[in-house]
Backbone as a printed PyTorch tensor [residue, N CA C, xyz], in Angstrom:
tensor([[[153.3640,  89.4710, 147.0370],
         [152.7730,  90.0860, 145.8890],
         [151.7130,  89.1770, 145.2840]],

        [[151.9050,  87.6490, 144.8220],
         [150.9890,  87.0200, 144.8030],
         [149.7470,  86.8720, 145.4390]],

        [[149.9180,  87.0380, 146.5750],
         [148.6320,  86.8160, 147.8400],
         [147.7560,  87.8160, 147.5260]],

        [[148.4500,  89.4030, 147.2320],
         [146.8110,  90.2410, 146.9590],
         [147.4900,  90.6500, 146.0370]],

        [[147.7580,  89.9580, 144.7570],
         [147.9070,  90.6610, 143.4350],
         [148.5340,  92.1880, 143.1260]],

        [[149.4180,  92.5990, 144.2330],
         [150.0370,  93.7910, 144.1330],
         [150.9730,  93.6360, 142.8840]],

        [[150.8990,  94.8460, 142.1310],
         [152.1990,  94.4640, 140.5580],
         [153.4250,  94.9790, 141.2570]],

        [[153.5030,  95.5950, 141.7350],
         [154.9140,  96.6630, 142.5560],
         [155.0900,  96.5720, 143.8260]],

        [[156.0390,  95.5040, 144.2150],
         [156.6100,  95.3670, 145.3130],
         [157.3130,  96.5240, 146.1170]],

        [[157.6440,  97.6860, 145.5880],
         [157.8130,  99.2800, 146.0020],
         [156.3860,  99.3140, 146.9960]],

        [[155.5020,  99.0370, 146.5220],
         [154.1140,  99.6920, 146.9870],
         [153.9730,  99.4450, 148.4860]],

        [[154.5150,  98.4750, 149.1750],
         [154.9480,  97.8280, 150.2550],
         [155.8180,  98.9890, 151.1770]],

        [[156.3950, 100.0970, 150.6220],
         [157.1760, 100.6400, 151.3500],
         [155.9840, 102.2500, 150.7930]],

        [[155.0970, 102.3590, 150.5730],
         [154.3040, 103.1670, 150.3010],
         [153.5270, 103.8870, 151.3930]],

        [[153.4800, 105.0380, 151.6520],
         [152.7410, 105.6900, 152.9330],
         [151.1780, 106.7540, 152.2920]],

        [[151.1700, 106.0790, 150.9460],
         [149.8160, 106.8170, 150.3450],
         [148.8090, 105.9430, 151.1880]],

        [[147.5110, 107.0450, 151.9590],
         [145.9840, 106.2670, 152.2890],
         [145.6890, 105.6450, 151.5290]],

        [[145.6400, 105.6370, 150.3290],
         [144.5210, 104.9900, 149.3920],
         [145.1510, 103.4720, 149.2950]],

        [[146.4600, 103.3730, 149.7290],
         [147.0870, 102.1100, 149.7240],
         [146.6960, 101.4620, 150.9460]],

        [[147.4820, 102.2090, 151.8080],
         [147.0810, 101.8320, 153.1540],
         [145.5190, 100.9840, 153.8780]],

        [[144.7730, 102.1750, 152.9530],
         [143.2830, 101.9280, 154.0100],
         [142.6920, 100.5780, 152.9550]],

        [[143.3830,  99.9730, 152.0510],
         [143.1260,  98.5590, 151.5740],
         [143.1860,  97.6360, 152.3490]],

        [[144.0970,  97.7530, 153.3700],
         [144.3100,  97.1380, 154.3610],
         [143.6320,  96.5990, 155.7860]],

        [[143.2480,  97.6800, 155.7960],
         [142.6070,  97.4110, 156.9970],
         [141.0180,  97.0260, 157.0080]],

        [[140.8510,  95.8980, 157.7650],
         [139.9270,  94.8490, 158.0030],
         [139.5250,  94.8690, 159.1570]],

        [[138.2210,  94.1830, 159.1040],
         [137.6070,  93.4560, 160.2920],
         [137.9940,  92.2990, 161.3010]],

        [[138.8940,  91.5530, 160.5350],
         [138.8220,  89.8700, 160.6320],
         [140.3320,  89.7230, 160.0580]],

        [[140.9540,  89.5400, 160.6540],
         [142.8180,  89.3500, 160.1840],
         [142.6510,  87.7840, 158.9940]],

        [[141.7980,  87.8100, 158.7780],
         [141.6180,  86.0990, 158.0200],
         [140.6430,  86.2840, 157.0290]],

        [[140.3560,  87.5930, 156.7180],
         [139.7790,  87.8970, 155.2040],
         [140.2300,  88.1820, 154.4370]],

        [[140.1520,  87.9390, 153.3190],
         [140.5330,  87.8630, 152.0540],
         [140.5090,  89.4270, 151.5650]],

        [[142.1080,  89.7660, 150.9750],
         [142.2190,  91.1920, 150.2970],
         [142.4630,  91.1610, 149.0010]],

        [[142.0270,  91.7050, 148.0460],
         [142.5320,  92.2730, 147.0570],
         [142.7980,  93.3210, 146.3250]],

        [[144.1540,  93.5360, 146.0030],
         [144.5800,  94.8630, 145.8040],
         [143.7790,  95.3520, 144.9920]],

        [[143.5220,  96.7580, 144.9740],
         [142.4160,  97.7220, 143.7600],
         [143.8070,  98.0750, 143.5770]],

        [[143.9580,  98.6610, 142.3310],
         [144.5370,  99.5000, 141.3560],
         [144.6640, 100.9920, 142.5020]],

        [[145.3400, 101.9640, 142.1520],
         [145.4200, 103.1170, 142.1370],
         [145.4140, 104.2350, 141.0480]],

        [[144.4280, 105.2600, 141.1310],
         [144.1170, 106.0840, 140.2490],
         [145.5510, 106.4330, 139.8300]],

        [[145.6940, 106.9690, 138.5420],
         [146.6900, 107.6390, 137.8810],
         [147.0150, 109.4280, 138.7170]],

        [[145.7460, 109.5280, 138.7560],
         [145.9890, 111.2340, 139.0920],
         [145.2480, 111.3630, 140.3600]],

        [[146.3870, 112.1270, 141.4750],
         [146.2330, 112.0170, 142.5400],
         [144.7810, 112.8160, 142.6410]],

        [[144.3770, 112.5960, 144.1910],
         [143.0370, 112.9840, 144.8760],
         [143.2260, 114.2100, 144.5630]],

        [[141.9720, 115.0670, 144.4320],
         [142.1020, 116.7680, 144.5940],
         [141.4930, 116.8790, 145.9230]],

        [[140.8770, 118.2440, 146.1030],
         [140.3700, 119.0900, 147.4590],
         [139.2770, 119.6170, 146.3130]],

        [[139.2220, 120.4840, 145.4170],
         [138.8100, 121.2430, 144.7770],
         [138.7390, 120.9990, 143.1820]],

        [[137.6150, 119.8840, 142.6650],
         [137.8830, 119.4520, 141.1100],
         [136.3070, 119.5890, 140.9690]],

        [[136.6150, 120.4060, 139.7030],
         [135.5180, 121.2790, 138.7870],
         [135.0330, 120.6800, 137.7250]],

        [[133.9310, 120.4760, 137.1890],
         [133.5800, 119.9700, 135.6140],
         [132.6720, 120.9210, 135.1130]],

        [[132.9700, 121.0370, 134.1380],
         [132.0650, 122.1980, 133.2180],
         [131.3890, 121.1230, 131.6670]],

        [[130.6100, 121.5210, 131.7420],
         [129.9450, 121.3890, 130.1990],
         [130.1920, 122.9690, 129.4590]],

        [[130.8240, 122.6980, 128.2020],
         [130.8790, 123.9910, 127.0360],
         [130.3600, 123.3360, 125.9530]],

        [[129.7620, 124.3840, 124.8990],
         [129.5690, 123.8490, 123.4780],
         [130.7530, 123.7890, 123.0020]],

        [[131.0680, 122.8290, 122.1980],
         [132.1560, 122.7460, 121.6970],
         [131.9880, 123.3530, 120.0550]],

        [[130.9240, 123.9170, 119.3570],
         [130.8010, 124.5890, 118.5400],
         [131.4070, 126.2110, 118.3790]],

        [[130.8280, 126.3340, 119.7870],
         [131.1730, 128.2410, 119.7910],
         [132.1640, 128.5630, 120.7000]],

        [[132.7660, 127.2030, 121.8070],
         [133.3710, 128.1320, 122.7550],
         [134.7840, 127.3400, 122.4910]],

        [[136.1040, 127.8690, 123.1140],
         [137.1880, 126.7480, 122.6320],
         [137.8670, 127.3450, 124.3860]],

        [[138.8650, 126.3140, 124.3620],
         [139.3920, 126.1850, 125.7560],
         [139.6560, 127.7320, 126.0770]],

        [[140.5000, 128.5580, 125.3300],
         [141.0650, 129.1900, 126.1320],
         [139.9700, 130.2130, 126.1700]],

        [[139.2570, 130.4430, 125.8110],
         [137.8130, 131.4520, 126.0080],
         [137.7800, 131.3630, 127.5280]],

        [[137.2030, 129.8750, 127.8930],
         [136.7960, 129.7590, 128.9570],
         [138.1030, 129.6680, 130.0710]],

        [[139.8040, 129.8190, 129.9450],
         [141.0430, 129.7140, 130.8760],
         [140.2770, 131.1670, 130.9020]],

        [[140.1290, 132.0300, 130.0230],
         [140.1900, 133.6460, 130.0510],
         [139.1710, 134.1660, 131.3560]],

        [[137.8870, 133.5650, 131.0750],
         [136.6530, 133.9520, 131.6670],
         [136.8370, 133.3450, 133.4150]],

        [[137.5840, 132.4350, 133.2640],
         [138.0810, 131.7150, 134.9140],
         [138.6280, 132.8190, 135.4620]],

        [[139.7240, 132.9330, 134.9000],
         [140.8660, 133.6650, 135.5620],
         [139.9010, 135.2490, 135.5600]],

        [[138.8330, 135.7790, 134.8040],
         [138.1550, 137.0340, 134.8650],
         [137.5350, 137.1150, 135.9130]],

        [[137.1610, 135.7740, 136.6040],
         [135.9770, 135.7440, 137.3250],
         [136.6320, 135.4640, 138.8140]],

        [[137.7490, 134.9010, 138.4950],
         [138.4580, 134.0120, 139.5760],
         [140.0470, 135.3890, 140.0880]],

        [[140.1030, 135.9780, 139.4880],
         [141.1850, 136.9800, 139.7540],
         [142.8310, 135.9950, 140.1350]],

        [[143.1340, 136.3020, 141.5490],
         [144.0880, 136.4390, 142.2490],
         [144.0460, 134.6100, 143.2160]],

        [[142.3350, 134.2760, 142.9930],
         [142.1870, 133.0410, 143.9140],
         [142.5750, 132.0540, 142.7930]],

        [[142.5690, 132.4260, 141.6550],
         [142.8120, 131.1120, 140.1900],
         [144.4130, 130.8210, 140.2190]],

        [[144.8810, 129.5920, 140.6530],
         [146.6210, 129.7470, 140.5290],
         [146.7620, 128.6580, 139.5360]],

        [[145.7790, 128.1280, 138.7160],
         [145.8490, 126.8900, 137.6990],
         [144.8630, 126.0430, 137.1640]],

        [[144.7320, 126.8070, 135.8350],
         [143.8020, 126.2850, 135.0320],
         [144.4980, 125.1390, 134.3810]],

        [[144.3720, 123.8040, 134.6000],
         [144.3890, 122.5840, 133.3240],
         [143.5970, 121.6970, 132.9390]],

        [[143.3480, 121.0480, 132.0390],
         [142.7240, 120.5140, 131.3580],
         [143.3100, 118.9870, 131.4650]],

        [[142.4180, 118.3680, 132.1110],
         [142.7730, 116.9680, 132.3300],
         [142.3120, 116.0130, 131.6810]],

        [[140.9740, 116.3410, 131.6770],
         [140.5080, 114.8560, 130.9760],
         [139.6120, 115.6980, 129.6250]],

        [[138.9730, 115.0610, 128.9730],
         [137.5180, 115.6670, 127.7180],
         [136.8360, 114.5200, 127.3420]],

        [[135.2980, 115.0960, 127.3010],
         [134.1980, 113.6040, 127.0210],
         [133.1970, 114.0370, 126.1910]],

        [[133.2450, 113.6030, 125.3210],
         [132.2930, 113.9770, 123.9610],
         [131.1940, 112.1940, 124.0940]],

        [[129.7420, 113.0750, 124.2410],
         [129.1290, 112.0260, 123.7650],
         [128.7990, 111.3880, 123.0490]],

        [[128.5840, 110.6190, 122.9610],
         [128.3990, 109.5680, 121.5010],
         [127.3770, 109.7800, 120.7270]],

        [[126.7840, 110.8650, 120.4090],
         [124.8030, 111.4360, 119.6400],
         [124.6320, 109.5340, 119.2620]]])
């Protein structure tokens, strides 16, 4: 754990890529260091929208998804929000 700064010795018995492919090198005698792992797993399919946040409010736009999206929409959530700084 010391050698590449891993915090979780579990992680060692871990079969996630994003762990894995840290690993693998050119040169068995280069230097690794662990990256972090994201909190929220990889998607296939991740969307970002800009809305006014004056006129429109979340569930307007869950409504207009699922209007537009029918039978293919199986989950609207709301993960992250970023307001700029004017």
């Amino acid at each position: 754990m010391i050698l590449y700064d891993i915090p979780d010795i579990r992680l060692f018995w871990s079969e996630d890529e994003r762990f894995l492919k840290q690993f693998v090198v050119p040169h068995i005698w280069q230097k690794i260091k662990f990256q972090p792992l994201s909190k929220y797993p990889p998607l296939i399919n991740d969307i970002s929208f800009w809305l006014p946040s004056e006129t429109y409010s979340k569930n307007d736009f869950y409504d207009l998804a699922r209007t537009v999206g029918g039978d293919l929409i199986e989950k609207i959530i709301l993960v992250d929000e970023f307001t700029h700084p004017k």
